[in-house]
N, CA, C and O of each residue as an XYZ file, in Angstrom:
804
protein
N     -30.213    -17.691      7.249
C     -30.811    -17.581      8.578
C     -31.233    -16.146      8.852
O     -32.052    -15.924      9.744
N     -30.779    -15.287      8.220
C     -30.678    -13.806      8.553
C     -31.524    -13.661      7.976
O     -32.301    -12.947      8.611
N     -32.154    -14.095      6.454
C     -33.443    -13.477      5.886
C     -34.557    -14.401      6.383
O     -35.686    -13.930      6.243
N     -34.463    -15.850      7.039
C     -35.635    -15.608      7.835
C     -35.638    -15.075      8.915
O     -36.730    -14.525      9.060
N     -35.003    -14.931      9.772
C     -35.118    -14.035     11.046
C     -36.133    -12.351     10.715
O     -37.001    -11.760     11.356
N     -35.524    -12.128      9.570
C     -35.971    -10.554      9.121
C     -37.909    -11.254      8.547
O     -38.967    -10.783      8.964
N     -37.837    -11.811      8.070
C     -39.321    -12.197      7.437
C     -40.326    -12.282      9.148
O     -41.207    -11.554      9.605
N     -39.869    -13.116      9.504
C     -40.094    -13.513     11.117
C     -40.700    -12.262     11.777
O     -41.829    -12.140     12.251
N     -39.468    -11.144     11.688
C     -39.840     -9.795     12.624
C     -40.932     -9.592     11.881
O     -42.032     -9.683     12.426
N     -40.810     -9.224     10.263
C     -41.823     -8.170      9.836
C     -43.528     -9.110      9.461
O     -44.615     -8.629      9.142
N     -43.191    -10.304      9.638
C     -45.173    -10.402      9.635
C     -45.351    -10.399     11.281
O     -46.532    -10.376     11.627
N     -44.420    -10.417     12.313
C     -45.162    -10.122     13.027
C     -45.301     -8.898     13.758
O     -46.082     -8.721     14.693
N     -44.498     -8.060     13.279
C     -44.918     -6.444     13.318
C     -46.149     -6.343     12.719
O     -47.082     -5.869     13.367
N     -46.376     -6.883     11.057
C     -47.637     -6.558     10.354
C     -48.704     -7.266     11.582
O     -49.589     -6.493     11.948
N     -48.703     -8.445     12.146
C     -49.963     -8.669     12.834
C     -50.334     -7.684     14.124
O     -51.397     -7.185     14.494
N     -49.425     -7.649     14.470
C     -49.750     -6.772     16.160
C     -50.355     -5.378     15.646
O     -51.318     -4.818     16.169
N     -49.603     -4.886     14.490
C     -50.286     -3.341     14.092
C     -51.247     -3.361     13.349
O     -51.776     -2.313     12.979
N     -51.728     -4.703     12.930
C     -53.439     -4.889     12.089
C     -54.460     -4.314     13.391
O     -55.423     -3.549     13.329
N     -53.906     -4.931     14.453
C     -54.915     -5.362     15.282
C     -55.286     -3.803     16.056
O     -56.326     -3.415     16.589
N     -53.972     -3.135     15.857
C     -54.323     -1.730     16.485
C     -55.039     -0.478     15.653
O     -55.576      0.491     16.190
N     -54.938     -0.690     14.379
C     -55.139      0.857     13.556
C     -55.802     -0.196     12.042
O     -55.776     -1.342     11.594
N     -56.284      1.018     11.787
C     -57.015      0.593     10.376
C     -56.094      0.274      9.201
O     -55.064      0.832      8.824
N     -56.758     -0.781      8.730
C     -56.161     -1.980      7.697
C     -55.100     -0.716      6.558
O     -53.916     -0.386      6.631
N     -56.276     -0.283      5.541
C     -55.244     -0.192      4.308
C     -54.538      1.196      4.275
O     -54.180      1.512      3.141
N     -54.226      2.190      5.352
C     -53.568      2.478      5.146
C     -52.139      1.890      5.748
O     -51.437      1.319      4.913
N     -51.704      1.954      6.906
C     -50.952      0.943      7.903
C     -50.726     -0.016      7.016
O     -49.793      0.470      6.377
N     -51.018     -1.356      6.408
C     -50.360     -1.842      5.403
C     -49.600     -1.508      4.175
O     -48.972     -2.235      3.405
N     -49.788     -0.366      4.181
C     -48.664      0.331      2.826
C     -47.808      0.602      3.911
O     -46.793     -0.023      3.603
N     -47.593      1.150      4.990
C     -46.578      1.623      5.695
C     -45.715      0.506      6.024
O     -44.522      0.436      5.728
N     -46.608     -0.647      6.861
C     -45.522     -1.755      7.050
C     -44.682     -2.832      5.923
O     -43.684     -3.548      6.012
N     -45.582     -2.544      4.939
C     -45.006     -3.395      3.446
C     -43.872     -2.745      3.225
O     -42.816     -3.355      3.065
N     -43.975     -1.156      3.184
C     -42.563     -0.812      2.932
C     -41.040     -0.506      3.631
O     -39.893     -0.309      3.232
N     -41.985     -0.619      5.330
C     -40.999     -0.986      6.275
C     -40.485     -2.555      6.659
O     -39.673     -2.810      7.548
N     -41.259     -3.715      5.631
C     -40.996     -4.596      5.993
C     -40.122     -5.100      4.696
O     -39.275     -5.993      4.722
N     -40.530     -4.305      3.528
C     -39.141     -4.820      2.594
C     -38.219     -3.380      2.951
O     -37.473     -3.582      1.992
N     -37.858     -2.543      3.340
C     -36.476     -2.126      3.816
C     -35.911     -3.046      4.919
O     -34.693     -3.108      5.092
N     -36.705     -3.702      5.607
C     -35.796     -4.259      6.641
C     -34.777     -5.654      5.826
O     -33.641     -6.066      6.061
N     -35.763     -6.041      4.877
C     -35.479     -7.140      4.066
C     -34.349     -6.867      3.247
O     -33.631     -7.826      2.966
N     -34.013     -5.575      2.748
C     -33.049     -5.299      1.668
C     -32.122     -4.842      2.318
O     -31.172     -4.420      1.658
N     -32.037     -4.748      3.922
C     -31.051     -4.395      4.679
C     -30.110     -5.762      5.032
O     -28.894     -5.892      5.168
N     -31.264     -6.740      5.118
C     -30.428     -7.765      5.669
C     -29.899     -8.825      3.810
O     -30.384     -8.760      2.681
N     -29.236     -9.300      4.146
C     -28.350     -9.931      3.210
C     -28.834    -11.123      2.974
O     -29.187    -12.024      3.735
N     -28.791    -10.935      0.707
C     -29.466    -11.613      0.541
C     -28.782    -13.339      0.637
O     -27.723    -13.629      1.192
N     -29.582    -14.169      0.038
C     -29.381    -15.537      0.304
C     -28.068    -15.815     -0.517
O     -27.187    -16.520     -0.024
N     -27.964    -15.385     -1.490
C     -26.748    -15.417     -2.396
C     -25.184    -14.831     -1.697
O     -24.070    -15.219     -2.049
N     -25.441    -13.964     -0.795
C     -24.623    -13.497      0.352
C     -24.126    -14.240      1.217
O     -22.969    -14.539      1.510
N     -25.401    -14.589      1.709
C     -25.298    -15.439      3.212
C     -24.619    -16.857      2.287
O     -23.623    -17.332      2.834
N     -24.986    -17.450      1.173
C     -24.082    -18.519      0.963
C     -22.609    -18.234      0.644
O     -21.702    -18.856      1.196
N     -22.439    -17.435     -0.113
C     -20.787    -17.055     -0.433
C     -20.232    -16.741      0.562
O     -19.039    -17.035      0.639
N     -20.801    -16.111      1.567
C     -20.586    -15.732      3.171
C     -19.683    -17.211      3.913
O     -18.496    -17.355      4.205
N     -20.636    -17.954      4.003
C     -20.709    -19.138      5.035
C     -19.947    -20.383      3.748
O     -19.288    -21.356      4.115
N     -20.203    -20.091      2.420
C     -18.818    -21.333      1.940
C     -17.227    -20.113      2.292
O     -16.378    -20.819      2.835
N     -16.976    -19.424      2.218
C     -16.081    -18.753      2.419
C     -15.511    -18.894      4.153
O     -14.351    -19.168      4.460
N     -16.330    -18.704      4.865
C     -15.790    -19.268      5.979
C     -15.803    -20.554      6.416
O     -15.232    -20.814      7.475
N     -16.300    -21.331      5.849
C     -15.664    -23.021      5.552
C     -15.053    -23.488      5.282
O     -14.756    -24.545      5.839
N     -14.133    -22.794      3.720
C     -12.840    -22.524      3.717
C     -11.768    -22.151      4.093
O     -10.646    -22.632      3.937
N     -12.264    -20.904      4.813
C     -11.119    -20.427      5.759
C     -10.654    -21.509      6.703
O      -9.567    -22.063      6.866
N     -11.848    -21.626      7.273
C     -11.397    -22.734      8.515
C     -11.376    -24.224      8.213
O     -11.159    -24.916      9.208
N     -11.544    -24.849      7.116
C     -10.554    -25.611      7.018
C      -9.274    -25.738      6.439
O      -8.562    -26.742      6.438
N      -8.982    -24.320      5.808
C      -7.663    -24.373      5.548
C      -6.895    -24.021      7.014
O      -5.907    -24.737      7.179
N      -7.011    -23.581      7.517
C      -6.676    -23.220      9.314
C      -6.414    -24.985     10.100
O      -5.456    -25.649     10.495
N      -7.544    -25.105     10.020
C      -7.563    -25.816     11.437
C      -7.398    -27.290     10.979
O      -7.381    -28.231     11.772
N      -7.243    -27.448      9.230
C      -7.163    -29.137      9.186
C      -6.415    -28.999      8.239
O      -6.600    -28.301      7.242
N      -5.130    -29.947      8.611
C      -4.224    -30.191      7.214
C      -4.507    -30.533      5.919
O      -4.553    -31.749      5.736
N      -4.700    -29.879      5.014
C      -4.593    -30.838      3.260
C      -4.183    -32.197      3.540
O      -3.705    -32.639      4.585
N      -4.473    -32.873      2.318
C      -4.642    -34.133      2.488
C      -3.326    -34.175      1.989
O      -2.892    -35.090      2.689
N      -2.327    -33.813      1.234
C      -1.121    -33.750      0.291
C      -0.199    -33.691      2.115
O      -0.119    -34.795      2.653
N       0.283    -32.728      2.749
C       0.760    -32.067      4.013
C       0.741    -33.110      5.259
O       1.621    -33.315      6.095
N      -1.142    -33.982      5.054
C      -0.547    -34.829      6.108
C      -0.331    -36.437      5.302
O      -0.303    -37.509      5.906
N      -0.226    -36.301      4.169
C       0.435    -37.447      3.708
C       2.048    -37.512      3.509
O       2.816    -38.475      3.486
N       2.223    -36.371      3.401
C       3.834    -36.388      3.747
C       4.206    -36.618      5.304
O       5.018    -37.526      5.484
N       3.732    -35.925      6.493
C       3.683    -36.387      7.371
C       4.188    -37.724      7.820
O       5.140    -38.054      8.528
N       2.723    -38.772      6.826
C       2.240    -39.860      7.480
C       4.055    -40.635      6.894
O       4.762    -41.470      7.457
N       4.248    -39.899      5.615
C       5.457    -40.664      5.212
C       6.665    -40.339      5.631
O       7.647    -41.050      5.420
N       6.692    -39.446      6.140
C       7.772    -38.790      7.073
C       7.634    -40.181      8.491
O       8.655    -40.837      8.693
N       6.746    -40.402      9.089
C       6.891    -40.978      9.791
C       7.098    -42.392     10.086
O       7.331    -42.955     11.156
N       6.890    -43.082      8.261
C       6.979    -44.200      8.334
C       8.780    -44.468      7.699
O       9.499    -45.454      7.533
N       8.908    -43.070      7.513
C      10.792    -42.876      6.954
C      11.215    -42.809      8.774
O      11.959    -43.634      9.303
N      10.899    -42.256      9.127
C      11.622    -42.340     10.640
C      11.609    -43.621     11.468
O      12.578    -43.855     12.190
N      10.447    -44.577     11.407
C      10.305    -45.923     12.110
C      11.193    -46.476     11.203
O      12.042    -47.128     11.811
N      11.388    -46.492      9.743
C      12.016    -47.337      8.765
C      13.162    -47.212      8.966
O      13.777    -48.269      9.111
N      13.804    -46.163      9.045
C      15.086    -45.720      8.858
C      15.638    -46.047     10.232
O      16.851    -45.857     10.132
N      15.371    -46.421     11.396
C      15.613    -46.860     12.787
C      15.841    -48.066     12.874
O      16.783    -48.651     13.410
N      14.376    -48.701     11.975
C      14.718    -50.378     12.119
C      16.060    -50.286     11.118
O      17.123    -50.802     11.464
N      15.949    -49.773     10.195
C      17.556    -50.009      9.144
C      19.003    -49.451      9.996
O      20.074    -49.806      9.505
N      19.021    -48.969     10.701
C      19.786    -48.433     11.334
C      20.346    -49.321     12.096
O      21.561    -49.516     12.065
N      19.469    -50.021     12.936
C      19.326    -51.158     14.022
C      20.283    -52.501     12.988
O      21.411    -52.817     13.368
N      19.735    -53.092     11.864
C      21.090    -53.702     11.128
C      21.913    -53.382     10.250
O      22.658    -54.215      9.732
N      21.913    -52.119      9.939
C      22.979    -51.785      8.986
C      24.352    -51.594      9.643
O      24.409    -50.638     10.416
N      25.455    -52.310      9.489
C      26.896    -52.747     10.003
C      27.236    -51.206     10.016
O      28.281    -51.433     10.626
N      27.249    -50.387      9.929
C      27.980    -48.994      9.587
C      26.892    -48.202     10.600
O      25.834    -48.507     11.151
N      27.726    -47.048     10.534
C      27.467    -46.021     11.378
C      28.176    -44.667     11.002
O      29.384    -44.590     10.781
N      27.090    -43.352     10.940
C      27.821    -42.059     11.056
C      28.424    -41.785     12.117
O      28.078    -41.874     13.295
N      29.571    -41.363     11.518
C      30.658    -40.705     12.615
C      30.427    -39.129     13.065
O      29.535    -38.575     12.423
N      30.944    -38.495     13.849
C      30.783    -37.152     13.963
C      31.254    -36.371     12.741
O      30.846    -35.235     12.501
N      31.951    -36.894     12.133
C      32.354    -36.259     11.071
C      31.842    -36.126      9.604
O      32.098    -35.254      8.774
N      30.925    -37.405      9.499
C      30.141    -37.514      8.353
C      30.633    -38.929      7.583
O      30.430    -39.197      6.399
N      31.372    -39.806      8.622
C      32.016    -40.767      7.675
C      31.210    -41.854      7.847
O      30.717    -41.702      8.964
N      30.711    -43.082      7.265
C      30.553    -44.404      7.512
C      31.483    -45.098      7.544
O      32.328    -45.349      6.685
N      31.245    -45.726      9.421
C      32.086    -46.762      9.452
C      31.422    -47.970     10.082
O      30.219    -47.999     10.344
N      32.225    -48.920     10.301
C      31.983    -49.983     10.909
C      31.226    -49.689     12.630
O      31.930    -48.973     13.341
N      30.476    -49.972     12.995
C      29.914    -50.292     14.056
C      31.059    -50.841     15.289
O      31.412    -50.303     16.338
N      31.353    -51.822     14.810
C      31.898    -52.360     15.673
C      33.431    -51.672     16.156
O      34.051    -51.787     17.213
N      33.615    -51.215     15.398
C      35.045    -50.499     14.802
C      34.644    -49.327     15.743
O      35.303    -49.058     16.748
N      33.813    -48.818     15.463
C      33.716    -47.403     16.750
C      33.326    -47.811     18.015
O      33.889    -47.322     18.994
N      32.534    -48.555     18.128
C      31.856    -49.594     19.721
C      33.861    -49.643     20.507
O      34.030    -49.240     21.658
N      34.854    -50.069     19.824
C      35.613    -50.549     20.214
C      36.206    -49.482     20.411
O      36.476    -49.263     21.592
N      36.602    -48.504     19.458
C      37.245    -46.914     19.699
C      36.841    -46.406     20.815
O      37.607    -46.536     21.771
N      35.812    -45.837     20.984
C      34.897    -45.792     22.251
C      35.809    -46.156     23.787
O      36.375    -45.550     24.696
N      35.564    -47.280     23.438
C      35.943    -47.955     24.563
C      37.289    -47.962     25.164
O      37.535    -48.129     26.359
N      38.399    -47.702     23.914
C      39.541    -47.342     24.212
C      39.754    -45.919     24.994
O      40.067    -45.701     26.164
N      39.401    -44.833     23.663
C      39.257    -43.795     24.337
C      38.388    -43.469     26.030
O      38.821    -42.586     26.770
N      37.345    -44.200     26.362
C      36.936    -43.868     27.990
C      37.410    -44.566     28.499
O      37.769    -43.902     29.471
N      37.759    -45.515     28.662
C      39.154    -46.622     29.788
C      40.094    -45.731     29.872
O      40.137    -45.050     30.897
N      41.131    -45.506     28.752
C      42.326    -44.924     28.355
C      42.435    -43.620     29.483
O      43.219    -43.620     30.432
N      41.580    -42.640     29.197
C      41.390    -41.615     29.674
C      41.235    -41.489     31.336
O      41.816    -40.926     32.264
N      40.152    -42.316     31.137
C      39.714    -42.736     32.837
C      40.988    -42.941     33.671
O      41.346    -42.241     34.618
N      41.746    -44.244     33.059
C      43.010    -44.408     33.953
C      44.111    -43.310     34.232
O      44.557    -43.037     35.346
N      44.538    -42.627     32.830
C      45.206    -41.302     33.076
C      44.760    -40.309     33.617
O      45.581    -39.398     33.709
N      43.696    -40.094     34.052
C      43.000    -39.287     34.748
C      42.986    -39.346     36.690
O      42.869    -38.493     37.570
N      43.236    -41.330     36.651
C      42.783    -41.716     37.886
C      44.570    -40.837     38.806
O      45.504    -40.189     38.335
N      44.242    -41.300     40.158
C      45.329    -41.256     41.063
C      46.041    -41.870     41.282
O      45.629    -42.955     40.872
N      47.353    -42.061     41.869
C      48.097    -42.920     40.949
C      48.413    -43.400     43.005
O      49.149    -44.341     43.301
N      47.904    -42.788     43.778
C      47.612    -42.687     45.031
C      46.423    -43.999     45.818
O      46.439    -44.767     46.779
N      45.508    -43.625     44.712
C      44.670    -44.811     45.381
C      45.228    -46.079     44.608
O      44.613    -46.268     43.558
N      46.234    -46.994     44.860
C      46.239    -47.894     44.193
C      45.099    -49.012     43.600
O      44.928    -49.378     42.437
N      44.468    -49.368     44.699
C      43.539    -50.193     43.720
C      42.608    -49.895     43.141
O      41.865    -50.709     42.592
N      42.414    -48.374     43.142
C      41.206    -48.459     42.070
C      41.965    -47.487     40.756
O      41.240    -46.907     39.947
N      43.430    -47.403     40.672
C      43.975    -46.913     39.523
C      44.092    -48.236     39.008
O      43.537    -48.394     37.921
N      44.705    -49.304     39.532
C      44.902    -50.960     38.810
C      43.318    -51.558     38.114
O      43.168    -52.410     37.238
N      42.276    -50.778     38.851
C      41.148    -51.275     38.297
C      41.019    -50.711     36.990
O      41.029    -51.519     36.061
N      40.850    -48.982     36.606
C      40.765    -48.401     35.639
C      41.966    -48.630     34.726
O      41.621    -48.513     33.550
N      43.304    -48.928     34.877
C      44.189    -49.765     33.940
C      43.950    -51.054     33.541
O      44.253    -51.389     32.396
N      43.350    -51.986     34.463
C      43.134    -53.299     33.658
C      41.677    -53.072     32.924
O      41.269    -54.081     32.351
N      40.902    -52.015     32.853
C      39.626    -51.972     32.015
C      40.473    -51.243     30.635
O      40.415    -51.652     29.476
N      41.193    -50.155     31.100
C      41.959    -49.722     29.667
C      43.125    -50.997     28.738
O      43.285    -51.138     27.526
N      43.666    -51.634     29.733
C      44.336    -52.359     28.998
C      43.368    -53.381     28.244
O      43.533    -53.607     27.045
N      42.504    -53.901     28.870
C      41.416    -55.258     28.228
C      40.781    -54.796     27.073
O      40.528    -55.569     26.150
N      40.378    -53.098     27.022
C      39.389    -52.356     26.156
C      40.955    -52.273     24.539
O      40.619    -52.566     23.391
N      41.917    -52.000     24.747
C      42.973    -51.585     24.139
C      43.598    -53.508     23.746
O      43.957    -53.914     22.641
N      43.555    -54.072     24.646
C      44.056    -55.998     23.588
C      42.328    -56.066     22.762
O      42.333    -56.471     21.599
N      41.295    -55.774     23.225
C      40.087    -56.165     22.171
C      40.260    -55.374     20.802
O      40.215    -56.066     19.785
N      40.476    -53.842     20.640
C      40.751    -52.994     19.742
C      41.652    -53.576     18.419
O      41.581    -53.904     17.235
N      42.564    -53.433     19.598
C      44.250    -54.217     18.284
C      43.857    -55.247     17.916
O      44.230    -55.492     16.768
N      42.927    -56.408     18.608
C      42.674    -57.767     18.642
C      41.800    -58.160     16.992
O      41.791    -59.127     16.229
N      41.186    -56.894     17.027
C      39.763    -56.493     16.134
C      40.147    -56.024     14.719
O      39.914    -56.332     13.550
N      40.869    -55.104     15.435
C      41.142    -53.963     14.239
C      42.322    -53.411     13.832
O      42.276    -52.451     13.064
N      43.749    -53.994     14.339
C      44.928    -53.326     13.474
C      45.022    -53.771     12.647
O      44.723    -54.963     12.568
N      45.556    -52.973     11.413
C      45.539    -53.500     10.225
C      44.999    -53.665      9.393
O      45.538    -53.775      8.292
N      43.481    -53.763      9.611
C      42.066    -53.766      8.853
C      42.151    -52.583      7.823
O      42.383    -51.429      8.184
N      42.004    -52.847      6.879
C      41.774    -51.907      5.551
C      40.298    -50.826      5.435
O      40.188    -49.721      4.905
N      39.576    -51.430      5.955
C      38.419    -50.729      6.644
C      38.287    -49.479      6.909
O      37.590    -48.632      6.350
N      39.257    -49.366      8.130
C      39.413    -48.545      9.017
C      41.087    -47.880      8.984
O      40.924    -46.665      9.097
N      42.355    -48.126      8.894
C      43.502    -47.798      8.895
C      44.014    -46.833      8.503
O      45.122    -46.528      8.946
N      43.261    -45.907      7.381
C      43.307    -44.757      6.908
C      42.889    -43.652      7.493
O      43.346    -42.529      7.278
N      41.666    -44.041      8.546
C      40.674    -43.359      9.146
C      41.887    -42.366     10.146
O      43.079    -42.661     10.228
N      40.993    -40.725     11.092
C      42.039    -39.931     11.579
C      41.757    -40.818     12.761
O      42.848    -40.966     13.312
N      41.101    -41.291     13.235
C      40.504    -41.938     14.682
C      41.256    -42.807     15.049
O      41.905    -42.851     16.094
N      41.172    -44.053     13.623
C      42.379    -45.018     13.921
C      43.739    -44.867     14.457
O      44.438    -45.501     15.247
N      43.897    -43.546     13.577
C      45.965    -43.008     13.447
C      46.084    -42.410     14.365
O      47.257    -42.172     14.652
N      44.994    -41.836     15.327
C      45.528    -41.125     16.381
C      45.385    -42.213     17.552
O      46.252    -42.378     18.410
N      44.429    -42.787     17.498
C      44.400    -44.120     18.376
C      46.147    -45.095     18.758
O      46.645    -45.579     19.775
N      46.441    -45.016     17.741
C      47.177    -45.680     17.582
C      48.912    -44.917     17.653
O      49.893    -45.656     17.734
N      49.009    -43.852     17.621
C      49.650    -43.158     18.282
C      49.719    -43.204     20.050
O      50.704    -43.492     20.729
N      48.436    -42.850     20.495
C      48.438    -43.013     21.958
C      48.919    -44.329     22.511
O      49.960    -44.336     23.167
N      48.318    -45.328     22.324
C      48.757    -46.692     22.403
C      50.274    -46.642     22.048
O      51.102    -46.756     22.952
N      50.611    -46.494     20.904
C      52.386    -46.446     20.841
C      53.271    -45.419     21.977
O      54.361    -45.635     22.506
N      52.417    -44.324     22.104
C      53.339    -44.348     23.197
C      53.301    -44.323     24.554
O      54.231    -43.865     25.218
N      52.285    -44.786     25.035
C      52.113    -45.795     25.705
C      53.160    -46.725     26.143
O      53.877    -46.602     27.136
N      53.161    -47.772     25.185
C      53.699    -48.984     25.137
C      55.087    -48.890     25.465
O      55.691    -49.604     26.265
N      55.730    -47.553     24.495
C      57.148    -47.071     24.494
C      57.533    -46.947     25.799
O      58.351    -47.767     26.217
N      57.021    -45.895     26.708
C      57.144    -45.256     27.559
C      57.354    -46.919     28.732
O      58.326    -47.092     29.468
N      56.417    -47.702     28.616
C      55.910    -48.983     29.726
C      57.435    -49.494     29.383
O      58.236    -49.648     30.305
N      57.803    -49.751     28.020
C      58.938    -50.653     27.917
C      60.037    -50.104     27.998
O      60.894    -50.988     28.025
N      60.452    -49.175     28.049
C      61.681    -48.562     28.436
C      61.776    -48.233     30.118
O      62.891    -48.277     30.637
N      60.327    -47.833     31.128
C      60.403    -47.595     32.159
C      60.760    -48.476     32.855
O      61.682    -48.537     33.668
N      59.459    -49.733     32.301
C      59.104    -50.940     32.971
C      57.811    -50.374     33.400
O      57.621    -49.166     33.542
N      56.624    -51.613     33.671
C      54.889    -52.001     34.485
C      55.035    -51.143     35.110
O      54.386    -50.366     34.411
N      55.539    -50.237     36.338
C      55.096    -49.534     37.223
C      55.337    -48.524     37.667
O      54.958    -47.999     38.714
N      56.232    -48.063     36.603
C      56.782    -46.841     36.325
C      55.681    -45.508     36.647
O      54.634    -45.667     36.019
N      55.694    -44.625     37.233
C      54.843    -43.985     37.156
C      54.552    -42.779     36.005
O      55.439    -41.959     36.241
N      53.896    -42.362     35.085
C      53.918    -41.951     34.034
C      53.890    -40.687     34.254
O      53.080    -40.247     35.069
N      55.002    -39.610     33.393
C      55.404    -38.210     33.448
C      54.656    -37.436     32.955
O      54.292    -37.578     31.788
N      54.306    -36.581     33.606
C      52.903    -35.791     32.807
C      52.992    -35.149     31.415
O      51.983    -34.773     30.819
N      54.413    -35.021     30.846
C      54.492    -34.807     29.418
C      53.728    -36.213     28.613
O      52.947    -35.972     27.693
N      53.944    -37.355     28.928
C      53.491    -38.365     28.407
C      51.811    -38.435     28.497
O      51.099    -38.508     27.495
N      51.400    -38.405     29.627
C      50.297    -38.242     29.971
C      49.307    -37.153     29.306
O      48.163    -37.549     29.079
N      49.637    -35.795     28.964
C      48.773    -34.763     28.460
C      49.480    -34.940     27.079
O      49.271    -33.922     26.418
N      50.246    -35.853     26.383
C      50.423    -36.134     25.097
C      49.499    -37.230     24.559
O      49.100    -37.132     23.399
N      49.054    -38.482     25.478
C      48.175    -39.411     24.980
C      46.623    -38.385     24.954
O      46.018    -38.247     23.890
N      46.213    -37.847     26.020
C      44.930    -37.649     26.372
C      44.548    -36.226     25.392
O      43.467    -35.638     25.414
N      45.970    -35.798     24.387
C      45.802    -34.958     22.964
C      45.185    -35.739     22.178
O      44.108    -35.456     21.654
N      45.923    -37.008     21.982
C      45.521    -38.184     21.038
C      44.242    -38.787     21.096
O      43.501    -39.064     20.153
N      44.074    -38.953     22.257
C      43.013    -39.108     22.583
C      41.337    -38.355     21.858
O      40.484    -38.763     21.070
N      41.544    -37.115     22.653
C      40.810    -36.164     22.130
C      40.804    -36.064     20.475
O      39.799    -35.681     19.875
N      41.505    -36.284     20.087
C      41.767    -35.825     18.814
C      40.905    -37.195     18.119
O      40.313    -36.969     17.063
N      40.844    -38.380     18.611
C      40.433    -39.305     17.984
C      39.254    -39.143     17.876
O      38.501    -39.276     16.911
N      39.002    -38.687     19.448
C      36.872    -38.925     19.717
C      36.708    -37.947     18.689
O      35.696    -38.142     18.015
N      37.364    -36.992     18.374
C      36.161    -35.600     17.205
C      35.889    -36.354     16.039
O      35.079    -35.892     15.235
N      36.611    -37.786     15.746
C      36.340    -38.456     14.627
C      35.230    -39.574     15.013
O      34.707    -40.055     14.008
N      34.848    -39.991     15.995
C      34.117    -41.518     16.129
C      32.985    -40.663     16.399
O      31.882    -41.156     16.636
């Protein structure tokens, strides 16, 4: 574009200055002012290495390789895939890095926030401490109901500390008796156990 633009200027410099001054000398002057202007501007071999060079640039810039967004595209069909597999695969990562049972932690879960909730509640408002005990006790008969004993899970730290709290628990209920009100050594000893379980589920 640049060497016609330059051709452009210089015939029509050569016409306007025909028309003013005599022919042959004035044509040696503008011939040689019209190829300096020409050897100033850049030749065609320029202007192409020029303009593929910045075609390159900018599509290495502004548009992914075809390799970059095909990983992408497979990156993203590993993330929808791996969700739907997720969605039925019986197991589940734990915080810790373990696979376990699904259901087996759904139920841990549930022990541990009932459990807690009730030792936490007031022992003042009666009916809504009897509420958060009969959700811990119902969450704690489904658990044992499910899962003591299971080979699965029994080894696990989640299980053994689970199952600590619950024991003493139970201890404490059967030696007091149902309505005993629970001693805060007992109390900040389950809700250790407690804690100690969730860093595993």
């Amino acid at each position: 574009m640049a060497v016609v633009l330059g051709a452009k200027i210089c015939s029509f410099i050569t016409f306007k200055t025909m028309n003013r001054t005599s022919k042959p000398d004035i044509d040696y002057k503008l011939n040689s002012r019209c190829d300096a202007v020409l050897s100033s501007l850049p030749s065609r071999r320029h202007v192409l290495v020029f303009s593929a060079s910045f075609v390159t640039v900018l599509t290495l810039n502004c548009f992914p390789p075809p390799l970059q967004a095909r990983a992408k595209e497979e990156e993203k069909d590993d993330g929808v895939a791996g969700a739907i597999k997720s969605l039925f695969d019986p197991n589940e990562k734990t915080k810790s890095g373990k696979l376990l049972p699904k259901a087996y932690l759904k139920a841990a879960r549930e022990v541990v926030k009932n459990l807690r909730e009730s030792l936490k509640e007031d022992t003042k408002d009666i009916a809504k401490f009897r509420r958060t005990a009969d959700a811990a006790k119902e969450s704690i008969r489904e658990y044992l109901g499910s899962w003591r004993g299971q080979e699965k899970v029994v080894r696990e730290e989640s299980y053994v500390e689970l199952e600590k709290a619950i024991r003493s628990l139970a201890n404490f209920y059967s030696r007091a008796g149902p309505s005993a009100p629970l001693p805060e050594e007992v109390r900040s000893e389950i809700l250790n156990d407690l804690n100690t379980a969730e860093e595993f589920l």
